[in-house]
C-alpha positions, -999 to +999 in steps of 0.1 A: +570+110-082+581+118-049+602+154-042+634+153-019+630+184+006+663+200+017+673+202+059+673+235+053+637+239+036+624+213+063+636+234+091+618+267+073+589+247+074+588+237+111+602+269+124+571+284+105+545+256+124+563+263+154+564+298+155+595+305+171+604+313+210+625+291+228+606+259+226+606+251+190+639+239+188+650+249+150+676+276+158+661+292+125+662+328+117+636+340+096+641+369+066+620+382+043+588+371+029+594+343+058+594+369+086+563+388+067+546+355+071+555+345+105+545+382+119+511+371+106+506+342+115+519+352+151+493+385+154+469+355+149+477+324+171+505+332+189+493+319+223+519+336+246+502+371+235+465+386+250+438+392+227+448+430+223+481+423+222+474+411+183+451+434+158+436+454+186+410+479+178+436+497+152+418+499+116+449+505+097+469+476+113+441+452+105+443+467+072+477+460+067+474+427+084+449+419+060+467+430+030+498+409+038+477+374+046+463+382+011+497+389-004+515+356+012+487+330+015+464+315-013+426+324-012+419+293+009+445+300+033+434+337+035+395+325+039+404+303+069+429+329+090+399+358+083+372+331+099+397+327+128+406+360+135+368+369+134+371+341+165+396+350+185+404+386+178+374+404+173+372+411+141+336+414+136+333+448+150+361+462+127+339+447+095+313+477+105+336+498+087+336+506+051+375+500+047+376+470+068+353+452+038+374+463+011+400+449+023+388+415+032+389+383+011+346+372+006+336+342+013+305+322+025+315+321+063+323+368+057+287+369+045+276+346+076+295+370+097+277+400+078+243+386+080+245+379+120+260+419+124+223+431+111+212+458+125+245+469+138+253+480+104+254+514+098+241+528+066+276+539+056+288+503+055+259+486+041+263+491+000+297+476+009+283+451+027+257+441+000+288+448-025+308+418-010+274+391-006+268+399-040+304+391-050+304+355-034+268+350-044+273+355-076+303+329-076+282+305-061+258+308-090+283+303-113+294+278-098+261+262-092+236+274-112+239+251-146+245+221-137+218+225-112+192+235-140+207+209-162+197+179-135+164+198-123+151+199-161+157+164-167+144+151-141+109+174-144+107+161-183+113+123-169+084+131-144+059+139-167+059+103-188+030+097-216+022+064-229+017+069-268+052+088-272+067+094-304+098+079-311+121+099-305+106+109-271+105+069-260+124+064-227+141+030-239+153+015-204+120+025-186+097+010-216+122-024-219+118-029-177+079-022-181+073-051-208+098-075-195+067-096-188+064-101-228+100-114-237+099-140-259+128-162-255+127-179-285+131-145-305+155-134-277+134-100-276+106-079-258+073-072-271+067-038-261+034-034-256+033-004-239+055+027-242+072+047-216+080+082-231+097+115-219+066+140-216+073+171-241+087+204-226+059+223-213+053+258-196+029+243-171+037+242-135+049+203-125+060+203-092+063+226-066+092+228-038+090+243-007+127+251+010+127+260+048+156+270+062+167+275+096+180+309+105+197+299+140+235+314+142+247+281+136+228+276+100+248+308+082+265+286+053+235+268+052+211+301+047+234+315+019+238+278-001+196+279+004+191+315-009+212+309-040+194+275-048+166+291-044+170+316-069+180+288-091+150+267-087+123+298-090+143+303-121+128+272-137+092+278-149+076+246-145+087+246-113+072+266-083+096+273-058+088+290-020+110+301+001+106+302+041+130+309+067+126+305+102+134+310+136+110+310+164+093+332+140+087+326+105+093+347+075+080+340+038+106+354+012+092+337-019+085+367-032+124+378-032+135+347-049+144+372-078+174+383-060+194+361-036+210+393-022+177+407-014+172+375+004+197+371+024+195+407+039+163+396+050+170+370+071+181+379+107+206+347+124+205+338+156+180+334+177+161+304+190+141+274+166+107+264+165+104+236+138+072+225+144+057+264+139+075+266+109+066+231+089+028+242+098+033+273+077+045+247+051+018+227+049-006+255+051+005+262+015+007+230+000-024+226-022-009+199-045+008+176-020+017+146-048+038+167-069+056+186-038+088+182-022+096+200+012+132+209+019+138+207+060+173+223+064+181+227+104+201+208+124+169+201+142+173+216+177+141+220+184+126+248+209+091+242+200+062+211+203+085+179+191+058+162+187+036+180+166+068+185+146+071+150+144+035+142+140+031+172+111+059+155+091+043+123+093+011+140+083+031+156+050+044+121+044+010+107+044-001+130+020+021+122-008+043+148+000+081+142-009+100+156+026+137+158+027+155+167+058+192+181+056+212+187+085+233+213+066+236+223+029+272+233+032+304+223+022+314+219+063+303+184+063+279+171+092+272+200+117+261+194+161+228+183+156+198+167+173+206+128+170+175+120+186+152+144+167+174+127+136+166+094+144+130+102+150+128+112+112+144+087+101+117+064+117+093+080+095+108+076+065+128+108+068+163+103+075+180+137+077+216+139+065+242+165+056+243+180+020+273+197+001+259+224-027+276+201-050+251+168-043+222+193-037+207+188-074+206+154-078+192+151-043+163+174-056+164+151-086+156+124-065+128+136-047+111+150-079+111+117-095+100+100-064+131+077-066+152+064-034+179+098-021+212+096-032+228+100+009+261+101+017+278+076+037+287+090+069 
């Protein structure tokens, strides 16, 4: 059903785009809400004014500018003009400040911004720093967290078959495909021989998954998705879930898992990459490397040996180990990455591939049943 828009709403609309001046060619006064909304917009990409000349270093104009966006735009809008005034006004420095926080509107790329001010933090801001990540973390696990448990159950319990299953436990479709041999074609029907079953829910450990995540400044999304998921999976008890992140150092937060929060204010963004350093700590700790799936997420600029990167993946593969490389685990889409690094993978049976926290569990699905990844097409 399509809507018939008015000249006069059609020229609001442009004049808004447009901005005003003497080049957008409406004639169109603004009043009102309008002119709330065009001040707004203007402080943030009016082109003809400096840097200064928009939010400046005043705390109480940001405030207010903050307030109105909030008032006048949905969250989405509001989530996109706060990532570009971060950008091009400098709006990181004013988040330092208690007030500045409360004010804001949290999202994944404000906790990105959060994470990569560090150290700069002072004490004062920090609980309302931590406040705000804990806010859109604990949306993401709503968001995330069953249907994530949901997939990564199923797929441990189709995992662990046994072959004298009672009925109720026989995997139909899996016991049909492995008897086909015996149909009988005069009875239209399969002799089933041999039963494929769903193994019984048990507290021992199955699988074990290993996530390492690239800290580099361009991985932030990335590093949040990973430390909720990570959370999730070390949440499931028959599965064993570490946690390493990585620069050109490399840091071990398994035992933070408990609290996304907790892991995500130890990670430090930015910095350089060394892959290679950071898969050997990997394999150093795989001890069962049939049942283990290793979660690469970097977007594989490499600073370190590519070879031995290359040649230690290979090595993992070799081993029986399931090795999944993501480019991003975001909702961004593909990230700049390394296409040659990528393609090197991929040669190995690796092909690396961006994620969205939505396809993330049956991905993991995947890998834990050993079956072919779901990609995207690009």
């Amino acid at each position: 059903m399509s809507t018939t828009i008015s000249d006069d709403e059609r020229l609001r609309r442009w004049r808004l785009v447009l901005g005003g001046g003497e080049a957008d060619g409406t004639g169109r006064a603004l009043t009102g809400t309008d002119a709330v909304m065009d001040r707004a917009l203007g402080t943030l990409y009016d082109r003809s004014g400096d840097r200064s000349g928009g939010l400046g270093a005043s705390a109480p104009s940001v405030a207010r500018w903050l307030g109105d966006i909030r008032t006048y735009f949905p969250s989405s809008v509001v989530q996109v003009m706060q990532r570009d005034a971060i950008d091009r006004l400098g709006l990181a420095t004013l988040l330092l400040e208690p007030e500045m926080l409360e004010a804001v509107e949290p999202d994944v790329h404000l906790v990105g911004t959060l994470l990569s001010l560090g150290g700069a933090m002072p004490e004062t801001t920090r609980e309302t720093a931590r406040a705000v990540v804990r806010k859109v973390v604990d949306d993401l696990e709503k968001r995330l967290a069953a249907r994530t448990r949901a997939t990564l159950t199923g797929a441990l319990d189709r995992s662990a078959r046994i072959s004298r299953p009672r009925h109720r436990d026989i995997d139909w479709d899996r016991t049909i495909r492995a008897n086909l041999r015996n149909y009988l074609p005069e009875h239209r029907t399969v002799v089933p021989e041999r039963l494929v079953g769903h193994g019984r829910a048990s507290r021992a450990v199955r699988k074990e998954v290993v996530l390492c995540i690239d800290q580099s400044g361009s991985m932030a999304a990335s590093v949040v998705h990973a430390a909720v998921f990570g959370a999730v999976l070390a949440s499931l008890r028959t599965l064993a879930t570490r946690l390493v992140v990585f620069d050109t150092s490399v840091v071990d937060l398994t035992e933070q898992l408990d609290d996304p929060v907790d892991v995500l204010f130890s990670t430090r963004l930015g910095g350089g990459t060394d892959i290679n350093r950071a898969l050997a700590y990997c394999q150093s700790r795989i001890t069962r490397p049939a049942d283990t799936v290793v979660v690469l997420v970097s977007d594989l600029y490499e600073g370190g040996i590519r070879d031995e990167m290359l040649k230690r993946v290979a090595a993992m593969k070799a081993s029986g180990v399931q090795f999944v490389s993501l480019l991003a685990l975001s909702d961004e889409g593909t990230p700049a990455y390394d296409r040659e690094h990528a393609a090197a993978l991929a040669a190995l049976g690796a092909p690396a591939f961006a994620c969205t926290p939505d396809l993330f569990p049956e991905i993991m699905a995947a890998a834990l049943e050993k079956r072919p990844l779901p990609i995207p097409e690009a």
